[in-house]
Every structure is written in structure tokens, then in C-alpha cells.
C-alpha positions in Angstrom: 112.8 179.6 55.8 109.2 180.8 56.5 108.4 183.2 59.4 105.9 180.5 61.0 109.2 178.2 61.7 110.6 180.8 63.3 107.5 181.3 65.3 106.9 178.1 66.2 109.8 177.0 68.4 108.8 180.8 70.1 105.4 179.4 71.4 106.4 176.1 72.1 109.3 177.5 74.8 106.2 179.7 76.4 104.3 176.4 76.5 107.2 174.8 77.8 108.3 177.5 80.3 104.2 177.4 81.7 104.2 173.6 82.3 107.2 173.3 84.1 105.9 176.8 86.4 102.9 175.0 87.0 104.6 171.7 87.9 107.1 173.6 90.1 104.1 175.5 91.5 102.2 171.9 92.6 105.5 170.3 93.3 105.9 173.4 96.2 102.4 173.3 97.6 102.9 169.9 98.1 105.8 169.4 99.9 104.8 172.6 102.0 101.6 170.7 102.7 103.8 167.8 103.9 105.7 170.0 106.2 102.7 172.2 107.8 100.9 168.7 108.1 104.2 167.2 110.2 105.0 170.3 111.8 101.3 170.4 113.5 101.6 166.6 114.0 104.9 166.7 115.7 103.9 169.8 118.1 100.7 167.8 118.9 102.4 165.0 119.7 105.3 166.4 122.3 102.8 169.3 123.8 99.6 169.2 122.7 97.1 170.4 119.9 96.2 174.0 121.4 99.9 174.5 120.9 100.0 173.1 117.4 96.8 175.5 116.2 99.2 178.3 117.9 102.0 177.5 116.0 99.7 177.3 112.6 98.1 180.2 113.5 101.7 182.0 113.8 103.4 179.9 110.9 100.5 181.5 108.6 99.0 184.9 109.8 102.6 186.1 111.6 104.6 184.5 109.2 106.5 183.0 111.9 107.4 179.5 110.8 110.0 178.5 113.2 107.9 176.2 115.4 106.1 174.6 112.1 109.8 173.6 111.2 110.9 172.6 114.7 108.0 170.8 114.4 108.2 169.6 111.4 111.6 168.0 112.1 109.8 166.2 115.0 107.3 165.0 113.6 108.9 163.3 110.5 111.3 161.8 113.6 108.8 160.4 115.8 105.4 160.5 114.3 106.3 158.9 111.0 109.3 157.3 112.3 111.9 158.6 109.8 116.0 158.4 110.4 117.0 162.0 111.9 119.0 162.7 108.5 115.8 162.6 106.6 113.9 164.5 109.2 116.4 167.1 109.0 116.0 167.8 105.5 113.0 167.6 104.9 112.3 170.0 107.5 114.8 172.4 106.8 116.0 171.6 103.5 117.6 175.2 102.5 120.1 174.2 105.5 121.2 171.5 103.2 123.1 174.4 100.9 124.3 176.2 103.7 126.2 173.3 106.1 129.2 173.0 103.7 130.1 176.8 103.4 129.8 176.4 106.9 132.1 173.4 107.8 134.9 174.5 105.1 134.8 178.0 106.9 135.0 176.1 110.1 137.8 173.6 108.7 139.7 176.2 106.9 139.9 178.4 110.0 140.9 174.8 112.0 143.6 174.6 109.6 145.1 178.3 108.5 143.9 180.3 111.5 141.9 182.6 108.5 138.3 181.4 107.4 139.4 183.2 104.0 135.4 184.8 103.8 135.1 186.7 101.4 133.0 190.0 101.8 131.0 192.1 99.1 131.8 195.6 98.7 129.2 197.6 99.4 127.6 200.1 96.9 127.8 203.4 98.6 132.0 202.4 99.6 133.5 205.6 100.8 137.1 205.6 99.6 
């Protein structure tokens, strides 16, 4: 076996690895779009546009996005008309991963009196 097979399958996962970044990369600035553009069209809508610009103005020079997601939610719901559900995740769609940790805690506490959480140890433990 020559060194240029060995090579070959080397450049072709760098390839590989760079078109899927820049697919994920134009896959995310997308869907963000999506969300600033429902988030300022669902806090237009309920109180008005100064308070939209306010929330875009926060959401990307203070890094505050919480009213670009409240909006967001609102906007998919009664702007574009879309089920609640649907609305929900697209607005906050990291909540998605976190509701079932949630409810289990909340049913295994229901049902053993423990939520059985698990906690890491810290680093710097004093024994």
C-alpha cells in the first residue's frame, strides 16, 4: 500500500469535516434569522415597534435575548399562526432537552418522595 492511499482518506475527512461546519454554520444563521425575524414581529404585534427595536437592540448589543424569545414564541403563535407546540420549540428549542429530566425528577419525587439527583463532586472536595 502506497503512502498517497493513506493520505487520501486524510484530506477527504478535512473536506468532509469543512462542508458539514459550513452547512451547520448556514443551517444556524438561518434558523436564528427565523427567530430574531419572529421575535421582532411578535413584540411588534402585542406592543408596538419602538419596543421591538428595544428588544433587538438588547437581544444583540446586551446580549439579552429573553424578549427576542418571548417574542419569538409569540410571534410564530399569532403572527404566523402556528399550533403553540410548534411555537414553543421553535422558540426555545434547547427547552426541548431539558423538559424530561425535568418531569422524571418531578414524577420520581411524586412517586419515592426522593428526586434521586445526582450531584457532581466538586474538584477542590475537602474531605
Amino acid at each position: 500500500m502506497s503512502i498517497a492511499h493513506e493520505i487520501a482518506p486524510a484530506k477527504y475527512n478535512l473536506k468532509m469535516k469543512i462542508a458539514i461546519g459550513i452547512l451547520a454554520l448556514a443551517a444556524f444563521l438561518v434558523f436564528s434569522s427565523a427567530q430574531i425575524a419572529a421575535g421582532y414581529a411578535g413584540i411588534e404585534h402585542g406592543i408596538g415597534p419602538v419596543w421591538a427595536l428595544a428588544a433587538l437592540f438588547a437581544a444583540v448589543f446586551l446580549r439579552f435575548t429573553l424578549p427576542i424569545t418571548v417574542g419569538a414564541f409569540f410571534g410564530a403563535m399569532t403572527v404566523w399562526g402556528w399550533h403553540w407546540a410548534l411555537a414553543f420549540v421553535f422558540a426555545a428549542p434547547g427547552l426541548v432537552f431539558v423538559l424530561p429530566g425535568v418531569i422524571s425528577g418531578i414524577f420520581s419525587l411524586a412517586t419515592t418522595g426522593t428526586a434521586n439527583l445526582t450531584r457532581a463532586t466538586p474538584i477542590c472536595a475537602e474531605h
